[in-house]
DOKOLPA-190962 format. One record per residue: x negated, y negated, z negated of N, C-alpha, C in turn; residue in one letter. Coordinates in steps of 0.02 Angstrom, whole numbers, plus 50000, padded with zeros to 5 digits. Each point is the difference from the previous one (the first is absolute). Layout:
BEGIN
XYZXYZXYZA/...
***
This chain:
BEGIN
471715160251655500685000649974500005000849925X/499545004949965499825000849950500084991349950X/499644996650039499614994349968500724994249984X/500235000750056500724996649997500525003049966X/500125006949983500325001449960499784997449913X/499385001149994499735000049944500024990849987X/499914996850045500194992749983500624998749993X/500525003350023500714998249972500105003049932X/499705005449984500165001549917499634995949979X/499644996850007499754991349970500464995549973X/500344998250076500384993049996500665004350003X/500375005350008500635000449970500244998149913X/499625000549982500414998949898499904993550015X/499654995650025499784993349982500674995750029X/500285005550075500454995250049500725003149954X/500115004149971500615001949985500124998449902X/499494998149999500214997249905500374993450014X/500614998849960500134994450005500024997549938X/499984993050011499794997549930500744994049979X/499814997849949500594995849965499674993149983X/500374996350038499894992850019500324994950001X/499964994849978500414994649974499794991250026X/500634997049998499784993050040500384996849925X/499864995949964500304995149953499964992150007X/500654997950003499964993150023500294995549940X/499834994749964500114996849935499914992450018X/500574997350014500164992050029500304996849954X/499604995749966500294995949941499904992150031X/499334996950003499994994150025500114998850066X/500744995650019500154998250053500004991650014X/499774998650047499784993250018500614994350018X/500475002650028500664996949967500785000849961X/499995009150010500515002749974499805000849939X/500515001149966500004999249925499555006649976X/499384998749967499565006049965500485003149948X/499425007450019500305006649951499584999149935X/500235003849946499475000249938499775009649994X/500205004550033500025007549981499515002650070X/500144998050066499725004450057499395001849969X/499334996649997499305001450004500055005849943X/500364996049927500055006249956500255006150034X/500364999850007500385006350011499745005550071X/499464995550038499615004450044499465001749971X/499804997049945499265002249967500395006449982X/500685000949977500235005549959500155006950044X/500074996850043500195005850065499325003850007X/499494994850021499345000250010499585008549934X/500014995649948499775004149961500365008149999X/500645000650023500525006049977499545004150048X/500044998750067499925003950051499335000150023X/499704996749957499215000550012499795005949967X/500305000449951500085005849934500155006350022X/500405000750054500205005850006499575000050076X/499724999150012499525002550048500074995450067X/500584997050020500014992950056499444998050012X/499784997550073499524995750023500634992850005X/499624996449959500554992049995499884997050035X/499944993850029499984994150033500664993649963X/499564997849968500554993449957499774994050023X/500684995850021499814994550030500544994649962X/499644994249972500394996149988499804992350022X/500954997749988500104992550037499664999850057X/500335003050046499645001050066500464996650036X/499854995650061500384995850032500055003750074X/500294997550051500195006050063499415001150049X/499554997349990499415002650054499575005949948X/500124998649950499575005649949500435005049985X/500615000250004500475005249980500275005250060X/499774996350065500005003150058499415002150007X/499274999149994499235004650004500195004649955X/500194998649928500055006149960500385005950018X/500594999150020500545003750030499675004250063X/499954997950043499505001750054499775003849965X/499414999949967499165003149981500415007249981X/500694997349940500065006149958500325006050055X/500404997950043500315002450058499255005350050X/499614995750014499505005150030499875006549940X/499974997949923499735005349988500235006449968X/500984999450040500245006749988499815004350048X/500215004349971499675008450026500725004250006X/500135002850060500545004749983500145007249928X/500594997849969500015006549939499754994049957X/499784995549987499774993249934500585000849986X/500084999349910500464995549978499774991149979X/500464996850016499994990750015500474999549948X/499644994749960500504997249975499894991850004X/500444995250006500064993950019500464995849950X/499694995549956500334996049971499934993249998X/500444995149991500134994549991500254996349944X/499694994249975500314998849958500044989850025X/500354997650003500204992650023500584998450031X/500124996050040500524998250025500075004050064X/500774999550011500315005650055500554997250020X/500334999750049500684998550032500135002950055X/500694998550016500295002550067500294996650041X/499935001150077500484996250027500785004050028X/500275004049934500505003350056500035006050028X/499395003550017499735004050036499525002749982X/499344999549976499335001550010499934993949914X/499405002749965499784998549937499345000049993X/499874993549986499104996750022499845001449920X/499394998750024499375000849921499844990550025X/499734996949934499874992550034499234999349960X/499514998050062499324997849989499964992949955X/499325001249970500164993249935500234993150044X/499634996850073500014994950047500595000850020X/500655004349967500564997250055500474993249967X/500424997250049500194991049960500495000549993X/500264996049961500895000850005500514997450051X/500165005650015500594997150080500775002949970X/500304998550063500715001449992500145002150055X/499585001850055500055003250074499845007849993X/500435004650010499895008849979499294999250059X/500184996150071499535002450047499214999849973X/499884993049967499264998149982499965001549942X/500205002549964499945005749943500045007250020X/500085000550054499645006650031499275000850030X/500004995150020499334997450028499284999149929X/500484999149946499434999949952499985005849969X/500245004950027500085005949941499845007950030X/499865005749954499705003950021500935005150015X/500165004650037500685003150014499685008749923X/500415001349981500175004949952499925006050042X/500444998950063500145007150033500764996150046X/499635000350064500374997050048500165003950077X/499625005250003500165005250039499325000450050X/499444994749998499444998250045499394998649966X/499924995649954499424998349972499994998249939X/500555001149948500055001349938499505003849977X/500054998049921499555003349951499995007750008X/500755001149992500135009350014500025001550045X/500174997150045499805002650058499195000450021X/499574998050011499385000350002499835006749953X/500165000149958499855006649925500245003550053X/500725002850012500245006450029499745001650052X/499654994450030499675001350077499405004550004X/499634998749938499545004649974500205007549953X/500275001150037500365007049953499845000849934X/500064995249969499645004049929500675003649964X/499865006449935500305004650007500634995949951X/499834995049959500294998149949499804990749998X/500534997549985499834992850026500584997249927X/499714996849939500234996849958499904992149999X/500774996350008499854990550008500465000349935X/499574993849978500354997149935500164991850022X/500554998549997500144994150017500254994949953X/499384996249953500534997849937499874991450041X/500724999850017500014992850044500664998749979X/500144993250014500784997850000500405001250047X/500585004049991500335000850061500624996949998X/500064994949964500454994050007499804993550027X/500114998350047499534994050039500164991349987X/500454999349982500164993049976499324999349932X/499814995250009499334996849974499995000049903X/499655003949980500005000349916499474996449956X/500124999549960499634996349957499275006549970X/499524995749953499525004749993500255006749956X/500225002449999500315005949966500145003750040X/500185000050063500535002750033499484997950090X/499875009250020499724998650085500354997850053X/500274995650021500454997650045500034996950028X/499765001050068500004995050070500435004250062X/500194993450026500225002250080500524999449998X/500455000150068500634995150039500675004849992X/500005006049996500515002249970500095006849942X/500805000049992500025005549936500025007350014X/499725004049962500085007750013499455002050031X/499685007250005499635003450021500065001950055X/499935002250080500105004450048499895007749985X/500435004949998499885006949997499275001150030X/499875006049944499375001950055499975009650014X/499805002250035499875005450007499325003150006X/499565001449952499595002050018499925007250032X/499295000850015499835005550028499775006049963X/500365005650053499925008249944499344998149931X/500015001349955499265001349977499764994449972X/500594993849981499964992549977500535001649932X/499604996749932500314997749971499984993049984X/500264996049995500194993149989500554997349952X/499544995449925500374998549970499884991050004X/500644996549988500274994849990499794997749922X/499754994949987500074997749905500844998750003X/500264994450053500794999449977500375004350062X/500724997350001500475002450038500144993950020X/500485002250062500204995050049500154995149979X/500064991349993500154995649978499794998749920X/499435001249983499855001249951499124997649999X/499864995449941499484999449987499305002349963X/499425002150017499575001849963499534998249962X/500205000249931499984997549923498985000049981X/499914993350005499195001549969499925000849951X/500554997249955500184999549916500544999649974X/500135004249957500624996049967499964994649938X/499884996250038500044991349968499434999349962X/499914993849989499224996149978499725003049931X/500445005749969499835002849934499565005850026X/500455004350066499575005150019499154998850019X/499365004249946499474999650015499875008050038X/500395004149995499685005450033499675001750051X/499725007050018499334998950047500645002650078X/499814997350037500345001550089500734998149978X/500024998650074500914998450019500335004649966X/500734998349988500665003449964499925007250061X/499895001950046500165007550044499405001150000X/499424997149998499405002949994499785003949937X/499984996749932500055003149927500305005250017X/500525000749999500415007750010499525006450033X/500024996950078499795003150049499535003349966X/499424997650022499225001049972500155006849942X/500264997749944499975002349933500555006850041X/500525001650023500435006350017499435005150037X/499834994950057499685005150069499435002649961X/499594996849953499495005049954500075001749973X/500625001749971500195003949932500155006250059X/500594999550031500205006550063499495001250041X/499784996150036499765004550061500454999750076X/500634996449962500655003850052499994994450013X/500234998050090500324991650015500745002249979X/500185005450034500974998349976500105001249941X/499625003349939500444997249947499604995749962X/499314995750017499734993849964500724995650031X/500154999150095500174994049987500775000749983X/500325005549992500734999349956500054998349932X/499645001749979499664998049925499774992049990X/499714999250036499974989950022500334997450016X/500665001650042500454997750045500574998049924X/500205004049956500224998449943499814996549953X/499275003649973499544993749961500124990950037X/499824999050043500064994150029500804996450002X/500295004050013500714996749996500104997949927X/499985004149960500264997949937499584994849972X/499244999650023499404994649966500484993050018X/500195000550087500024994850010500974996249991X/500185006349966500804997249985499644996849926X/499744999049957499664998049952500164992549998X/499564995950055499924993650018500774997450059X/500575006450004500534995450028499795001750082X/499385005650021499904999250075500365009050041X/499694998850048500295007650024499525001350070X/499475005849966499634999150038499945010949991X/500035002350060500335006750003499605004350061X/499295002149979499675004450059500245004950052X/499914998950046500365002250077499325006350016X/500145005150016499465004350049500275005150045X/499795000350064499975005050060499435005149988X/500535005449993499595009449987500205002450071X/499294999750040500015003650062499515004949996X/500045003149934499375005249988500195008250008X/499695004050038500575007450006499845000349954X/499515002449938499885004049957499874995349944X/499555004949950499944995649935499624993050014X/500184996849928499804993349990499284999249978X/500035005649965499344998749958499384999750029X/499814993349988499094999650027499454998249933X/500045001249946499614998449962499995010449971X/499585002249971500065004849956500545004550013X/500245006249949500375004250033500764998750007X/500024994749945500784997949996500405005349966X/500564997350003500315006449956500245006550076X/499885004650001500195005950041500714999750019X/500474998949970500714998349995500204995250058X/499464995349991500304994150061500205003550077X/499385005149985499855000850077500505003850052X/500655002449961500415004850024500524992449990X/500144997249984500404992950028500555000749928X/500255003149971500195001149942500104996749955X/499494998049963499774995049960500084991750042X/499685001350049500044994050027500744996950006X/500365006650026500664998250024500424997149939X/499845002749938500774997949951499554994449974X/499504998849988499604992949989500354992850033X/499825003650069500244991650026500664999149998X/500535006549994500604999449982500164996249926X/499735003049969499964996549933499884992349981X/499674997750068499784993749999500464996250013X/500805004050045500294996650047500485000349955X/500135003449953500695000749935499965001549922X/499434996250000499985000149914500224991849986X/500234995250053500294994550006500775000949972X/500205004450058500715001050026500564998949938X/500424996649995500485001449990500825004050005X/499545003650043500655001450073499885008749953X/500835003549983499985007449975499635003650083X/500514998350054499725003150055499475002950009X/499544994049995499404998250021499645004849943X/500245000249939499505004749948500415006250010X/500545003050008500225006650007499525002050065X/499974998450054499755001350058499345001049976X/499634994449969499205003350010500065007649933X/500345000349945499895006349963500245005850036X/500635000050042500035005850031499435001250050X/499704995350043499425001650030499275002749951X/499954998649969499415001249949500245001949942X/500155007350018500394999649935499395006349957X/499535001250038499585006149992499394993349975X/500224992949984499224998649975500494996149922X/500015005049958500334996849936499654994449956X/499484997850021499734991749981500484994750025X/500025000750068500464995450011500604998850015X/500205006749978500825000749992500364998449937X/499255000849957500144998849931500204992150002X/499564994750024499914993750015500564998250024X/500415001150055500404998650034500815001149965X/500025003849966500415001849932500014995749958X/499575000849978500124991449952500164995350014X/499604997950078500334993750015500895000050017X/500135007950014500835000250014500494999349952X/499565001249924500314999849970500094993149954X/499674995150033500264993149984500384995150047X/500215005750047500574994150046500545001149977X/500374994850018500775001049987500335004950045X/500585004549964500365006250025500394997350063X/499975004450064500504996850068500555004749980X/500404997150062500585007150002499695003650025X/500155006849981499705006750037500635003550017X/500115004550050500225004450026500135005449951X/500515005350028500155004949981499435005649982X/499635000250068499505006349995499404995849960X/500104993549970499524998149933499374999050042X/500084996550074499444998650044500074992250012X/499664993149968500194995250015500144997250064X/500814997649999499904997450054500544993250001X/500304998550058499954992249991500725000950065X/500824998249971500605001350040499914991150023X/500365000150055500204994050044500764998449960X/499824996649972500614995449940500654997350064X/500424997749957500254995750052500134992449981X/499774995850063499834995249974500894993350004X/499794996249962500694995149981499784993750079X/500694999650018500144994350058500054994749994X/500234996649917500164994549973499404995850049X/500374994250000499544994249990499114997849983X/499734998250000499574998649954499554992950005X/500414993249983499944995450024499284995349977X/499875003649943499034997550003499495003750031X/499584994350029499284999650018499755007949975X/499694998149913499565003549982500275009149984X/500814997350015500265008649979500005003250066X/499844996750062500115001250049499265005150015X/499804995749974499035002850025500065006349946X/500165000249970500095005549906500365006250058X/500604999150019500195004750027499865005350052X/499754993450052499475003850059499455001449977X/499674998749956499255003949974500265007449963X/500285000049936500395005749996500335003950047X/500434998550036499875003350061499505002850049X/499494998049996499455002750024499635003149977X/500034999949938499645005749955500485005050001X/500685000049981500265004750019499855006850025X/499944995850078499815003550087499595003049964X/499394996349977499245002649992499925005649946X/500475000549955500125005649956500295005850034X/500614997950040500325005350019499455004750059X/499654997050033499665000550047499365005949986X/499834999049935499505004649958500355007049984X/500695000150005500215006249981499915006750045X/499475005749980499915003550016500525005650019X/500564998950034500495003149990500525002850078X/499955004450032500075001750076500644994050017X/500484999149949500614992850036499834995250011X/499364997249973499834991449998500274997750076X/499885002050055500104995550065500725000250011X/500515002449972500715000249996500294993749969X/499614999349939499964994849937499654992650029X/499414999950012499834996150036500134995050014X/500205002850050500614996950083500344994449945X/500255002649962500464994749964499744994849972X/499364997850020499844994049975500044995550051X/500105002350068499854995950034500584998050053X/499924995650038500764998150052499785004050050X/500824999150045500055001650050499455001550060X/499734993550005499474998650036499344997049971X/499395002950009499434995849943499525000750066X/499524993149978499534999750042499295003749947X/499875006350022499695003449983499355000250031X/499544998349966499265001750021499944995450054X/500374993750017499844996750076500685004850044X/500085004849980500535002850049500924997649974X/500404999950054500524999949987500435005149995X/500065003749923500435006850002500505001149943X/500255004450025500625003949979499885003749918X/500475000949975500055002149912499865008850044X/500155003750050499975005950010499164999050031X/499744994750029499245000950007499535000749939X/500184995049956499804999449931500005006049978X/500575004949986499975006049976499675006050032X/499814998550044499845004350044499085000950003X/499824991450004499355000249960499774999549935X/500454999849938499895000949953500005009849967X/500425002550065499855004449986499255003850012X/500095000350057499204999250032499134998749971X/500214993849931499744999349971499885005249918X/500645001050009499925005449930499665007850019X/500285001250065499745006350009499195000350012X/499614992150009499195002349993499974996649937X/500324996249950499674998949944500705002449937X/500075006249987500585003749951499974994249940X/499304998349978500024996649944499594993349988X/500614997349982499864992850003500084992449950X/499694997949991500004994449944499834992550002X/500274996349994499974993750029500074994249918X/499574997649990499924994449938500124991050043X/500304995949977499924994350021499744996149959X/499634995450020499534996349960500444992549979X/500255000249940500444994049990499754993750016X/499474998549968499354993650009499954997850058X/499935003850051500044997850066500464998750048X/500705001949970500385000950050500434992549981X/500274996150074500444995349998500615000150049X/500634997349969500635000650031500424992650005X/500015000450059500234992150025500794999650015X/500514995749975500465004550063500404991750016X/500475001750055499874994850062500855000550005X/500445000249966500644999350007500195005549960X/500335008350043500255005849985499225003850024X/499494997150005499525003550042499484998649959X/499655006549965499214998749947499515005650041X/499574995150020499225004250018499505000949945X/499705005949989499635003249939499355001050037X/499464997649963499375003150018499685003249948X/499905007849991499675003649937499495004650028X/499354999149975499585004149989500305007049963X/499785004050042500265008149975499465005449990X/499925003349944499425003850008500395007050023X/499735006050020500315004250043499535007349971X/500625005750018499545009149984500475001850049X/499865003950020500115005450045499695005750010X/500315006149976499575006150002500245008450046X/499565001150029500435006050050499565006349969X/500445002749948499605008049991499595002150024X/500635001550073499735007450061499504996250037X/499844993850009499554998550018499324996849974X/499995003249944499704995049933499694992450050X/500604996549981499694993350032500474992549938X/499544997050016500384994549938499844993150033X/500324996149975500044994950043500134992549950X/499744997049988500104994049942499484994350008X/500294994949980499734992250013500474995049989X/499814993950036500374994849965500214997550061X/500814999750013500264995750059500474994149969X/500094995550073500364994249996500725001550020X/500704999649971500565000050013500374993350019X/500395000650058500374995350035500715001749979X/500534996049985500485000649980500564994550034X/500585000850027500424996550009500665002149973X/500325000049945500575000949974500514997249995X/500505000250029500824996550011500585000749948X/499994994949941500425002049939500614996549993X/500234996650069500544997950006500345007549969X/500385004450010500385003749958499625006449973X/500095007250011499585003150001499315000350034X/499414999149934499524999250044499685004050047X/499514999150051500115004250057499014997350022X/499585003450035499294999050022500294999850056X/499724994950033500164998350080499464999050031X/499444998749959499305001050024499305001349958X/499615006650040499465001549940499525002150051X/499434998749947499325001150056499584998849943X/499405003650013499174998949962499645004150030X/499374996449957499295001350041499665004149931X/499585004050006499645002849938499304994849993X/499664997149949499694994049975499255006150002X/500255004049973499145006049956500305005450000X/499415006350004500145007549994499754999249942X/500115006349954499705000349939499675008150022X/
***
C-alpha cells in the first residue's frame, strides 16, 4: 500500500499541471478560390507571441481538408482537462445560415451551401465542430481567433470572401470560451488597406498581436482593436468592425499580471462601454453612461466634451433632457421624397422619445402608433403596446437608442412608407447591475396618409456588444 501511495505522489503533479496550448492555422494559397496575401504572415505572428509566453504551438499552413482534419484530430487528443487552448485561424470562412465553416486550401468554387459544406471544416455546430471538440475536452480556458470573412458573396484579393450567402449565424459558445471575430456580420476581412499598404499582418491582426502583448488582457486588447480596426478601415471607404463572445466567469487576463483593476470587472466594465459611446451622438446615450460611471472621472471627463459639442435639445423643466410628442400637421403631402422625409423623421422621433428615461414614456408612446399594429408578428392593441412597453421599462429604467443614418432606407408605396434602420441600443438596470447593448435591425411600417401612425414594427438584434 505504502508503494502505491508513494507512486501516486509521483504521477499526481505530472496528471494535474495543465499546460497552455495552441493550434494555428494560416491559409493563403488556395487552388481555386481567390488567394490571401496576410494568413501565413499573420500565423507566423500568432506563432511567435504565444510561443513567447510559454504555449506549446502547432502552426500549420495552407493546409487542404485531409491535413487540416489529422491536425485538428492530433491537436484534439492532446488536451488535458484544466489546459488552456487556444485556436486560431486565419483564411477563408463562411456560412450557411446556421453553422460557420473554416475552408481547407482544396475547397472549389460552388454555389451549392450543401457541397460547400462538404468541403469545409464546421466552427462549432453542436457535434463535431472545432469548439465543440475543445469543450469536450474540458479545458479550463479555450481562446479562437477567427480572422475569416464573414461576408460570403465572393471578394476580390483584398477582401476574405467566399460562400452562398450573407451574414454570420449567431454563435454561442461554451462557459470558459472566448471568441473573437476580425469582422462583424456582413462584413469583410481586410488583408490591406490598398496596394500602398506594406505593413506586417492583416488590418485585425497588426492591432491584435501588438494590444494582447502590450495587456495581457483578451477583453480589453480586443476592445481596443475592435476600434483601432474600424477607423483603419473607414480610411479606404470600408467597414470592417470586430465581433467577440465573453463566456469567461472571471478575469481575462492570460499573459502576466495585467492590470489588478480588470479583475473586479470595473475597469473592464466602463472600457467596453466606452467603446460603445465615444461614437454616439445621442445626449441620452452620453448622460446615461456618466451617471453610471460617474466615480471613474477619466471618462466622464471624455464624455463631457463630447456633450459639449452637440447641438442643445429641448430640455424639460427639471433641466433633464428629454424629448415631448409634438403634434404632428394632417395637411397633405403630395411628394414622393417629402413623404419618405416625414416617415423617417417620424421614426426617429419614436426612437428619441423612446430613450427617455422618464416613468410616463409608455403613456407617450402609445401615441405613435394606431389603433391596431402588427407588433412583433402579433396582432395588437395600443393598450397591449403599452402594457409591454411598460414591462420593458421596469427591467431596463435606462435606455438609449442611436440610429444609424447610412444604413437605414425608406420606401413608401402610396400613404404607406416601410423603413429599414440599423439601430445601435443601451439598456441599463441599476438594481440589477445588468446592461444590455448591441446592434439591431428595425422594421417599420408607417401610415402618413394624415396623422402619422406605426402600424407595423419588428426587429431582430444583428450583435451583442
Amino acid at each position: 500500500m505504502a508503494r502505491i501511495f508513494a507512486l501516486l505522489l509521483i504521477l499526481l503533479p505530472s496528471l494535474a499541471q495543465a499546460v497552455e496550448r495552441a493550434l494555428i492555422v494560416g491559409n493563403d494559397n488556395y487552388d481555386t478560390l481567390p488567394s490571401l496575401l496576410k494568413a501565413q504572415e499573420d500565423a507566423d505572428g500568432y506563432t511567435a507571441l504565444l510561443t513567447s509566453k510559454g504555449f506549446e504551438v502547432t502552426t500549420v499552413y495552407n493546409a487542404p481538408m485531409a491535413q487540416m482534419r489529422r491536425q485538428l484530430a492530433g491537436f484534439y487528443e492532446t488536451i488535458q482537462p484544466g489546459d488552456t487552448v487556444a485556436f486560431i485561424y486565419s483564411g477563408h470562412g463562411w456560412s450557411d445560415g446556421s453553422n460557420n465553416y473554416l475552408v481547407p486550401t482544396d475547397a472549389e468554387i460552388t454555389s451549392s451551401a450543401a457541397v460547400a459544406v462538404e468541403m469545409s471544416i464546421p466552427l462549432k455546430n453542436g457535434v463535431n465542430g472545432v469548439l465543440d471538440n475543445i469543450s469536450a475536452r474540458n479545458a479550463s480556458l479555450t481562446i479562437a481567433v477567427v480572422d475569416a470573412c464573414r461576408n460570403n458573396p465572393f471578394g476580390g484579393n483584398l477582401s476574405r470572401a467566399v460562400g452562398v450567402t450573407r451574414g454570420l449565424a449567431p454563435i454561442e459558445p461554451a462557459q470558459g470560451t472566448f471568441l473573437i471575430y476580425s469582422a462583424g456580420a456582413g462584413q469583410a476581412a481586410l488583408d490591406r488597406l490598398g496596394d500602398a499598404d506594406t505593413q506586417e499582418f492583416s488590418v485585425f491582426t497588426r492591432f491584435f498581436l501588438r494590444n494582447l502583448e502590450t495587456t495581457g488582457d483578451l477583453r480589453q486588447a480586443t476592445i481596443t482593436t475592435r476600434n483601432q480596426v474600424q477607423q483603419a478601415a473607414n480610411i479606404i471607404g470600408a467597414d470592417q468592425r470586430p465581433a467577440y463572445y465573453d463566456e469567461l466567469s472571471g478575469t481575462s487576463c492570460i499573459f502576466g499580471e495585467c492590470d489588478s483593476a480588470n479583475d473586479d470587472g470595473q475597469i473592464k466594465g466602463v472600457i467596453e462601454e466606452w467603446a460603445f459611446v465615444q461614437n454616439s451622438k445621442s445626449r441620452v446615450v452620453l448622460n446615461a453612461f456618466i451617471n453610471k460611471w460617474g466615480d471613474e472621472p477619466l471618462y466622464v471627463a471624455l464624455a463631457q466634451e463630447i456633450l459639449s459639442g452637440l447641438p442643445v435639445v429641448q430640455a424639460s423643466n427639471d433641466a433633464q433632457t428629454a424629448f415631448v410628442v409634438p403634434e404632428r400637421t394632417t395637411a397633405p403631402v403630395p411628394d414622393a421624397s417629402a413623404l419618405e422625409a416625414r416617415a423617417l423623421n417620424f421614426a426617429r422621433l419614436n426612437i428619441r422619445y423612446w430613450s427617455q428615461n422618464t416613468p410616463d414614456v409608455p403613456a407617450g408612446v402609445v401615441a405613435f402608433y394606431a389603433d391596431e399594429v402588427s407588433f412583433y408578428g402579433k396582432d395588437w392593441t395600443q393598450a397591449q403596446i403599452m402594457a409591454d412597453k411598460q414591462g420593458f421599462i421596469e427591467r431596463w429604467p435606462v435606455r438609449a437608442y442611436d440610429i444609424d443614418e447610412d444604413s437605414t432606407t425608406v420606401s413608401c408605396n402610396g400613404n404607406t412608407c416601410s423603413i429599414e434602420a440599423k439601430i445601435v441600443f443601451f439598456a441599463y438596470a441599476q438594481e440589477r447591475a445588468a446592461t444590455s447593448r448591441g446592434l439591431a435591425q428595425f422594421s417599420y411600417v408607417i401610415d402618413v396618409s394624415g396623422e402619422p401612425k406605426i402600424t407595423s414594427e419588428s426587429s431582430s438584434v444583428l450583435e451583442r456588444y
